[in-house]
C-alpha positions as CSV (number, residue, x, y, z in Angstrom):
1,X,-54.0,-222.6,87.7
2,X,-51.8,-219.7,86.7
3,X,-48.4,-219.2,88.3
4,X,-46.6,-216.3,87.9
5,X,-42.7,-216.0,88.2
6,X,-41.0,-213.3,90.3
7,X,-40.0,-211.2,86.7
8,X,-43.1,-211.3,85.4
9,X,-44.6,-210.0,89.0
10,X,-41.8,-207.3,89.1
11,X,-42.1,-206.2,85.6
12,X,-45.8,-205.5,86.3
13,X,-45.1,-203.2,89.1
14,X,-42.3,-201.4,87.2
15,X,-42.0,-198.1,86.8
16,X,-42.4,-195.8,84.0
17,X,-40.2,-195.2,82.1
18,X,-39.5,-191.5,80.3
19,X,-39.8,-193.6,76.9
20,X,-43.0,-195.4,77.9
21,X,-44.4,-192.5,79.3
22,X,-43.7,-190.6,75.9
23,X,-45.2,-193.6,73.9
24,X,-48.3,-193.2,76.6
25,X,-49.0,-189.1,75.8
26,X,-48.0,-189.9,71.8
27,X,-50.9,-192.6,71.6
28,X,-53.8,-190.5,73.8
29,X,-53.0,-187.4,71.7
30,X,-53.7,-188.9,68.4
31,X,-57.2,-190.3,69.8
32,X,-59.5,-187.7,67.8
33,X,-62.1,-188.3,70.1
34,X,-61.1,-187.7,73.1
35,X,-59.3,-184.7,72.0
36,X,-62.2,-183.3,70.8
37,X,-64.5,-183.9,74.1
38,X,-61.9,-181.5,75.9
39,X,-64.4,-178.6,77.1
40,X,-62.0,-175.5,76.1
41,X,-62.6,-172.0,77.8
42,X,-61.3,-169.3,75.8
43,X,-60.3,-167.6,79.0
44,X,-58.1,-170.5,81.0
45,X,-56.9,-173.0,80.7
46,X,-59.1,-176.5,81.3
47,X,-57.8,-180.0,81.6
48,X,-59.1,-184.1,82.5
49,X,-57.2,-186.1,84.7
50,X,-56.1,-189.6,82.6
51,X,-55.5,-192.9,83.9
52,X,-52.0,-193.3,82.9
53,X,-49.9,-196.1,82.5
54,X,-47.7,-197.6,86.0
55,X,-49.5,-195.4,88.3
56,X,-48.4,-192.1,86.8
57,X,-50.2,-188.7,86.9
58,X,-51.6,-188.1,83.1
59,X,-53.8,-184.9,81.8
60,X,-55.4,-183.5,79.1
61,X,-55.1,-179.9,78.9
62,X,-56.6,-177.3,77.1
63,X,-54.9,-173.8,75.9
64,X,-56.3,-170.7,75.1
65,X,-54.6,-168.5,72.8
66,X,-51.8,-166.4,75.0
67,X,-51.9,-168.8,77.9
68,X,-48.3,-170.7,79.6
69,X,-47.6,-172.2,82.5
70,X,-44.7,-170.0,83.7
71,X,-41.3,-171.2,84.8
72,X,-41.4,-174.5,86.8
73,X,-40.7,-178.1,87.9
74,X,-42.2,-181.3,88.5
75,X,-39.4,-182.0,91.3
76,X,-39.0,-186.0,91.6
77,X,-40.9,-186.8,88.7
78,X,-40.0,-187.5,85.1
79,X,-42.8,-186.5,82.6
80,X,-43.4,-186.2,79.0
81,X,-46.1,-183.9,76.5
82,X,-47.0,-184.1,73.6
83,X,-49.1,-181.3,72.0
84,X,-52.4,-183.1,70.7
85,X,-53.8,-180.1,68.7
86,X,-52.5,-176.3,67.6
87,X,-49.0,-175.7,68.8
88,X,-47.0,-175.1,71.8
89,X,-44.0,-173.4,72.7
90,X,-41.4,-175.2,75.4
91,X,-38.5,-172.8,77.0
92,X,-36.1,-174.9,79.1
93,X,-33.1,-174.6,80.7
94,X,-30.5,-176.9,79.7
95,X,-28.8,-176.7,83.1
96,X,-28.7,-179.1,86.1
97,X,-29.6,-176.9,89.2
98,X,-29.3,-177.6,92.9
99,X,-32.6,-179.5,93.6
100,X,-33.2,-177.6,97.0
101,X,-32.0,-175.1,99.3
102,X,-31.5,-171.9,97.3
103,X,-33.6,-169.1,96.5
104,X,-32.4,-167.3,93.7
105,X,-29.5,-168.5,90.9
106,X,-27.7,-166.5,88.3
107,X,-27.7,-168.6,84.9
108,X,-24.9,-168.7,82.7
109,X,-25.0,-168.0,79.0
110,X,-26.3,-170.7,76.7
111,X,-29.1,-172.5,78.9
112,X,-31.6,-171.8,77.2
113,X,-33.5,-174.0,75.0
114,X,-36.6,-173.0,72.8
115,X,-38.8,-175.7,71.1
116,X,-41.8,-175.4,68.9
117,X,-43.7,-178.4,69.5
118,X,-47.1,-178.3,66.5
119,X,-49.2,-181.1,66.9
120,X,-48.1,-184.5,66.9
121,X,-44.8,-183.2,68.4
122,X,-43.5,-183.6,72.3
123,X,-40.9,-184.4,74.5
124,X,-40.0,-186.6,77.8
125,X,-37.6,-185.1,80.5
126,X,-36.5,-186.3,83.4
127,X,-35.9,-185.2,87.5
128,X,-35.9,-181.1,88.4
129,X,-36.6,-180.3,84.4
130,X,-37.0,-176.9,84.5
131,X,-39.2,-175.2,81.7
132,X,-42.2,-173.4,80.8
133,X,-44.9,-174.1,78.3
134,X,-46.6,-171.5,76.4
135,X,-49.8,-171.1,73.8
136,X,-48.0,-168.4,71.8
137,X,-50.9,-168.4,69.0
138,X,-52.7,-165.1,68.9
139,X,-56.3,-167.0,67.9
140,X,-55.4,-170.5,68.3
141,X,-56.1,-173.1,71.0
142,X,-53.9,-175.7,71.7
143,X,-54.2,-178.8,73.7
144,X,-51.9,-181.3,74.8
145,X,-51.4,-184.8,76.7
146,X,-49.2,-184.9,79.8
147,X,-47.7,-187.8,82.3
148,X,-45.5,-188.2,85.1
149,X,-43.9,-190.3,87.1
150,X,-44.4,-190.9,90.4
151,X,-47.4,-188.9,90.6
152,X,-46.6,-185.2,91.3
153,X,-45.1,-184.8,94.9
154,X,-44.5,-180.9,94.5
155,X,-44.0,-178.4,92.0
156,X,-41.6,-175.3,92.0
157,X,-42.1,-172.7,90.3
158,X,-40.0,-169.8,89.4
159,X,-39.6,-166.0,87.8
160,X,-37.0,-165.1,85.5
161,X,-35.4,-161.5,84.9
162,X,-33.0,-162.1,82.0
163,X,-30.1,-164.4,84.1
164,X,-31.7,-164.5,87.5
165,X,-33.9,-167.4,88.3
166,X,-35.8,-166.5,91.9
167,X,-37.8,-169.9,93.2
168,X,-41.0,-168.2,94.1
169,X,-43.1,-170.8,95.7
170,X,-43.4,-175.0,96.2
171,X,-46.9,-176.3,95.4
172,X,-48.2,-179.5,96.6
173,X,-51.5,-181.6,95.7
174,X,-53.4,-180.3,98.1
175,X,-53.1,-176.7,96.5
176,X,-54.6,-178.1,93.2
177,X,-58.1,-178.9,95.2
């Protein structure tokens, strides 16, 4: 008979951390072959819904040459990517902004943050990251591995004019039916 102590049963029902969820997307993107069974569109952008690790949200998306995301959030969840072939470019704000209740917010100077992520490169962030992720190769796909934690409750997402951020709408899962 097995007995299991109350740590063991908690630490099984723990949740993800930004580190392990970074490990997580690091290991899936350097497994050739399910990279490679990505169906990629050269019009939009495609992506496979993972089992991730602690009940988190993971993907496997694929980027045609040009494509991005736009500005956004994940809200409540932390997340990490890791770009699992070609190259991808991460803007982010390195600013904490109010999580709700506002509309539009003029930045300061020095917020912004510009990454080149080529593959085998990523990054974890944590609660109301804002960024944007963006194929910038003119003939290149890209694709990358993705997780968050919880899964994702909402997503904001934003337009930019030079210092103005405007929240433009709040996406939930039922708009990604």
């Amino acid at each position: 008979m097995s007995v299991s102590s109350p740590a063991s049963a908690s630490a099984a029902t723990a949740a993800p951390t930004q580190a392990e969820l970074l490990d997580f997307v690091r290991r899936t993107a350097a497994d050739a072959e399910l990279i490679a069974s990505l169906p990629l569109d050269p019009e939009g952008r495609t992506w496979v819904r993972l089992a991730g690790p602690g009940g988190s949200e993971a993907w496997l998306i694929g980027w045609p040459p040009g494509t991005g995301t736009g500005w956004h959030d994940h809200a409540e969840s932390v997340g990490a990517f890791v770009t699992a072939a070609g190259e991808l470019t991460e803007n982010a704000l390195a600013a904490r902004l109010p999580t709700d209740g506002w509309k539009i917010l003029e930045l300061t100077d020095g917020v912004d943050r510009k990454r080149r992520l080529p593959t085998g490169k990523g990054r974890a962030f944590g609660r109301h990251h804002v960024h944007e992720v963006l194929n910038e190769s003119p003939d290149r796909q890209a694709v990358s591995v993705h997780a968050y934690y919880p899964p994702l409750p909402r997503i904001r997402r934003y337009s930019r004019d030079g210092r103005t951020l405007r929240l433009e709408q709040v996406e939930r899962p039922e708009d990604w039916q």
